[in-house]
N, C-alpha and C positions, 0 to 999 in steps of 0.2 A: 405215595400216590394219594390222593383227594379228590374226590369227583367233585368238580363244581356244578354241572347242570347236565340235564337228560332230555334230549329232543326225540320225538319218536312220532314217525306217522305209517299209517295201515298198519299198527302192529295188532293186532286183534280189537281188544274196547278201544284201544287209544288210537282214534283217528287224527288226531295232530294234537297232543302237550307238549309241554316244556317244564321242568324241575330245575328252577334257578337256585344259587345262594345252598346248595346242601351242604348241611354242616357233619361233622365228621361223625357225629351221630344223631341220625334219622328216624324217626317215629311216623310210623303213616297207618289210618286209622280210615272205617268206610265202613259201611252197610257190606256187610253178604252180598257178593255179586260185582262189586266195585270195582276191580282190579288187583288189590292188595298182591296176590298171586301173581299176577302175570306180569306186574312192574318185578318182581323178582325175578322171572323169570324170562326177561330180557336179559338180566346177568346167566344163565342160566344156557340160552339160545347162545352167548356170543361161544359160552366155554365150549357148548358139543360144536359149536362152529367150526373152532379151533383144535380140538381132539379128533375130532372125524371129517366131516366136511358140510357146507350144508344142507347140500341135499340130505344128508343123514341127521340132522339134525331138525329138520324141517319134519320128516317122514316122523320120526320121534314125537309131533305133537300134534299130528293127525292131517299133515301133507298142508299142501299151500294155501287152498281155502279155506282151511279152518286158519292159517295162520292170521292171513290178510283182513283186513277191516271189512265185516259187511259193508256193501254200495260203495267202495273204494273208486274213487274216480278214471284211478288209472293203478295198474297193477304191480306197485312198487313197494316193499316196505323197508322201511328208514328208519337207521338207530344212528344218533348222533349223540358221544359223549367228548364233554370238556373234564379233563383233568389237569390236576396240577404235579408236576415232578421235577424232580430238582437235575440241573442237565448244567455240565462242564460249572456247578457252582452255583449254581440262577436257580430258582422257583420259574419253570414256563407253562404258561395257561396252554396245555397242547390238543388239538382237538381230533377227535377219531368219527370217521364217517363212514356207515356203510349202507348201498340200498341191494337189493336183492330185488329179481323180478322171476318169473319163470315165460319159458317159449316153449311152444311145441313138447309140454308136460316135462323140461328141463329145468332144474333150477340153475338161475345164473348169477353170480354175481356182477352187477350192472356198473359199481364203481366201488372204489376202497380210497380214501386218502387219509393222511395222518399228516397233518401242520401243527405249524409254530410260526411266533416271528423269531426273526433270528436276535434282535434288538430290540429298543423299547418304540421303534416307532415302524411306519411300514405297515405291510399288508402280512398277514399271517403266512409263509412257504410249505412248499409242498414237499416233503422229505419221502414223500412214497403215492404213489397214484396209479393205481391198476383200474383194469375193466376188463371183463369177460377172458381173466385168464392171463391177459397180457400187461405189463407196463413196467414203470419204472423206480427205482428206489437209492437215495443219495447213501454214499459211502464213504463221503470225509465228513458229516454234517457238525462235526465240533469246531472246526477249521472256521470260526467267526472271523478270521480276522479277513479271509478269502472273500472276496465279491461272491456274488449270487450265480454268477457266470461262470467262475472259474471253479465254482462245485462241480464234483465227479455222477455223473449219472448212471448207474449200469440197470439197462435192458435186463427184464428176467420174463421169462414163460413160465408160468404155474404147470402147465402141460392141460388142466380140466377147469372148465368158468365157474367150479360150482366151489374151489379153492379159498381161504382167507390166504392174503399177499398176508398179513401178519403170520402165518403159519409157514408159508413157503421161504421166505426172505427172511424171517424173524427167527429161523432157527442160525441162523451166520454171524457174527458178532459184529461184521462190520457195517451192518445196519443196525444201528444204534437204536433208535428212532422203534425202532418196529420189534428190533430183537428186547427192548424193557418192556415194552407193552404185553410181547406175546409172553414173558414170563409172571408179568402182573397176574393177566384174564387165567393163567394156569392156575394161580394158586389162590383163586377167587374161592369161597367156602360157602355153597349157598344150602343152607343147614335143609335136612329134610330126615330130622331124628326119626327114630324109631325106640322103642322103649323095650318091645321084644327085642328084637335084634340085640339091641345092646346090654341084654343077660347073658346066663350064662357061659360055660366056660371056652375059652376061646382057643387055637394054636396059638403056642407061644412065639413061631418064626415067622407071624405075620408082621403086615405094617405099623411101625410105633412112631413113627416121626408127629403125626397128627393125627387128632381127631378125622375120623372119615363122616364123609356126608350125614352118613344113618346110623352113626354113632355104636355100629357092629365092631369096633376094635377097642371099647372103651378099657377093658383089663388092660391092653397091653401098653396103651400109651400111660395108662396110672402107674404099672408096672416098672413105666421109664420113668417117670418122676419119681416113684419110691426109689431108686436105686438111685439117682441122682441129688437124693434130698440133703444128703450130708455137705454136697456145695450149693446151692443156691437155695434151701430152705421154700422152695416152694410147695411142695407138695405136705409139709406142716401146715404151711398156712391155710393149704387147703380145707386140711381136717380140722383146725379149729375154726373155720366161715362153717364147714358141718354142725359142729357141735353147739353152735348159734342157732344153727338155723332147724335143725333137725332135733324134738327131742331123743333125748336117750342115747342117741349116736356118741362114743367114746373115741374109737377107732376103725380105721377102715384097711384093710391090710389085702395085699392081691397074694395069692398062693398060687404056687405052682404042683400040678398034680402027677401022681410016677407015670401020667401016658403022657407026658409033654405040653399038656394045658395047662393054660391059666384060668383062675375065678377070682370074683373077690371077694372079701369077708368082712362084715357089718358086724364089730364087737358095740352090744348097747350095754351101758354099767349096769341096767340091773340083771344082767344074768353072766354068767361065765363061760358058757360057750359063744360063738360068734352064730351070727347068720349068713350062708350064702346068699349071692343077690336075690337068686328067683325065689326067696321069703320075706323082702326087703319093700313097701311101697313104690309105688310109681314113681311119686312125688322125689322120693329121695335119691331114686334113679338118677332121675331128670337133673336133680339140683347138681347134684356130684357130678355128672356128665357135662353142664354147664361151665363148674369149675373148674373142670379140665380144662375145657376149650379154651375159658377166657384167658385162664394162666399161662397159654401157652407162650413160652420163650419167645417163638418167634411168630408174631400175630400175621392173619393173612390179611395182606392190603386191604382185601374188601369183606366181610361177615356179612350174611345176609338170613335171618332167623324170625318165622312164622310164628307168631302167638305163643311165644316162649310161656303166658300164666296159668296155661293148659297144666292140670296138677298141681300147681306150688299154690300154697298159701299165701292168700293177698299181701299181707302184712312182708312180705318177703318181697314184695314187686320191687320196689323201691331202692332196694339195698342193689337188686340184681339192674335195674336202670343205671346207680350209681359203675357198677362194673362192667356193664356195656359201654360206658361212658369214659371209662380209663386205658379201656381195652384199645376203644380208638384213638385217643390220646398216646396211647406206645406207637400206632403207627397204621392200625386196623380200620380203615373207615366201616361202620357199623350200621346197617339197615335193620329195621325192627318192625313189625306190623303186630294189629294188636287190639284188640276190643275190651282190653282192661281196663278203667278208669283208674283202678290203685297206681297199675304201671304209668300210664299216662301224668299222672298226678307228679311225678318226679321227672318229669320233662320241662325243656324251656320254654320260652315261645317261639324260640328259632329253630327247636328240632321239630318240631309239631308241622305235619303236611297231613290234608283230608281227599278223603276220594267221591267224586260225588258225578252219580251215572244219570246223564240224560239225554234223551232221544236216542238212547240204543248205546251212548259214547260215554265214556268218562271222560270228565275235567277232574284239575289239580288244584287245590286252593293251598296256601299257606297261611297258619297260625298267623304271624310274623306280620303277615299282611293285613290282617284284620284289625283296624281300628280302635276296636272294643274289645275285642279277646287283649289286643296288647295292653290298654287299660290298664282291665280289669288286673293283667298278670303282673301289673306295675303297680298295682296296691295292694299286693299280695295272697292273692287267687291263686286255684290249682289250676292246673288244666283240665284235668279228670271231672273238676267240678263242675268248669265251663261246658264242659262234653254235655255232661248228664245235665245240666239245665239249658241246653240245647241252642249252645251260644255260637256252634258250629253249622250254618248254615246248608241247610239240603243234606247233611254226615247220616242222619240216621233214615232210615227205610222209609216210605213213603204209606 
């Protein structure tokens, strides 16, 4: 999966953007106050969408008015994403649409559709289209060689309008269409570390499959890499990007304790005992916990991570840009936000988008787009540098 662009109107600041051309890794950068958060946190809205419902999801970020755009014309708000996923063999531009409204203090969902074209010419099809609970979704849609006509339609009831059809139909497999999507948005990862959380010692029979949200289960997934390192050498590699990047760090080793926990243990060469984490930096927390994630085996379609230079040292941005940048290359498309100029400085001109609020709204700008920012990056400029000499127009605080 690839996001190509993002439409969104009443969603809070964003009273109507559009995010064209996103490249599989994303940098997006703004004054305090711009958005940076809450473009996240449209990925963020569709997942409790899809895990609960969205009324529950709505209630979760302080009910509909806080949701909707102030002075909103009319009471709807609109997420439109274009993705790319590979379907019976093809790459298909597929698009996912949904508006929500509320009546009489219900939240409803007002319409859901998910198209494609079926071919290279044509109008894009409708392989699923609900409203307020009700509608329909195709159940041969591979079957290209069949007319449009002779596609299978089945009727489904959600049974409540406040339902995603993706979550209702999309757990059935013979909605194709609906059932890849709703297992995308599942395994969406939109990071919201936590530093505490992710010390000390944990239960060893908890989840190890992945990194969790807030970074509470970091022992036990390093735990799974140490035990698994003798085939795929990953979690070596691990600890020597440590030993670069951390002085003194020699090894890092997870222990299991006689009441059934796990911790980890930070051997530095100049002493001979190890340190448990909770006497370990912040900094080195974070780094380690990063490389977990990134290395993970199996990358999630989408990463979504807030001001990752919070603790690490500058001179480290760069390296960790590069591995954001690979990570989505295996298959991760990678969202980044970010007020570091070091990090910034190891960007393209085409991962580069700026957030810039006025009259109550944010707009979108792209690097890419700019004239002179591409220039400049075309005779061998930073970006970081352009930033800080102020070559991003309206980007910094007023």
């Amino acid at each position: 999966m690839k996001i190509e662009s993002i439409r969104l109107k009443n969603y809070k600041l964003f009273n109507e953007i559009e995010l064209n051309h996103l490249p599989k890794f994303c940098l997006l950068i703004g004054a305090n106050g711009t958005g940076k958060t809450t473009l996240f946190d449209v990925f963020g809205f569709l997942k409790d969408c899809l895990t609960y419902n969205a009324t529950k999801a709505i209630q979760n970020r302080g009910g509909f008015d806080e949701m909707i755009s102030r002075g909103a014309r009319e009471p709807v708000i609109q997420i439109e994403i274009k993705y790319r996923m590979r379907i019976t063999g093809k790459e298909r531009l597929i698009t996912y649409f949904l508006a929500i409204t509320r009546e009489e203090r219900q939240i409803i969902i007002e319409r859901e559709i998910l198209r494609y074209k079926r071919g290279r010419y044509g109008m894009p099809f409708h392989f699923l289209d609900f409203s307020r609970g009700e509608g329909w979704a195709i159940v041969n849609e591979e079957d290209f060689d069949k007319t449009e006509e002779e596609l299978t339609r089945e009727n489904q009831s959600l049974g409540k309008a406040d339902i995603l059809a993706v979550k209702g139909v999309g757990q059935f497999a013979r909605f194709k269409a609906a059932n890849a999507l709703r297992q995308l948005i599942e395994n969406w990862h939109i990071s919201d570390f936590h530093i505490k959380l992710a010390r000390g010692s944990k239960d060893i029979s908890g989840d190890a499959d992945h990194l969790s949200v807030t970074g509470d289960n970091l022992q036990l997934v390093a735990n799974r890499m140490f035990e698994n390192d003798t085939q795929d050498g990953t979690f070596s590699k691990i600890i020597e990007q440590m030993k670069r990047r951390v002085p003194g760090i020699e090894s890092i080793e997870p222990e299991q304790t006689r009441d059934g926990r796990l911790l980890l243990k930070f051997k530095d060469g100049a002493f001979q005992d190890p340190f448990i984490d909770k006497y370990v930096s912040d900094g080195t927390i974070k780094m380690f916990a990063y490389l977990i994630l990134l290395h993970d085996p199996q990358p999630h379609p989408l990463l979504c991570i807030e001001e990752p230079e919070n603790q690490l040292y500058p001179k480290l941005l760069w390296e960790l840009a590069e591995e954001f940048r690979a990570y989505a290359q295996r298959g991760g498309q990678v969202f980044v936000s970010t007020h570091s100029p070091a990090l910034l400085n190891a960007a393209r001109v085409e991962e580069v988008f700026w957030l810039v609020k006025k009259n109550g709204y944010t707009q979108v700008k792209c690097a890419q787009d700019d004239p002179q920012i591409s220039a400049y990056m075309a005779q061998g400029d930073q970006m970081g540098a352009l930033w800080e000499q102020g070559f991003f127009t309206d980007a910094d605080p007023p």
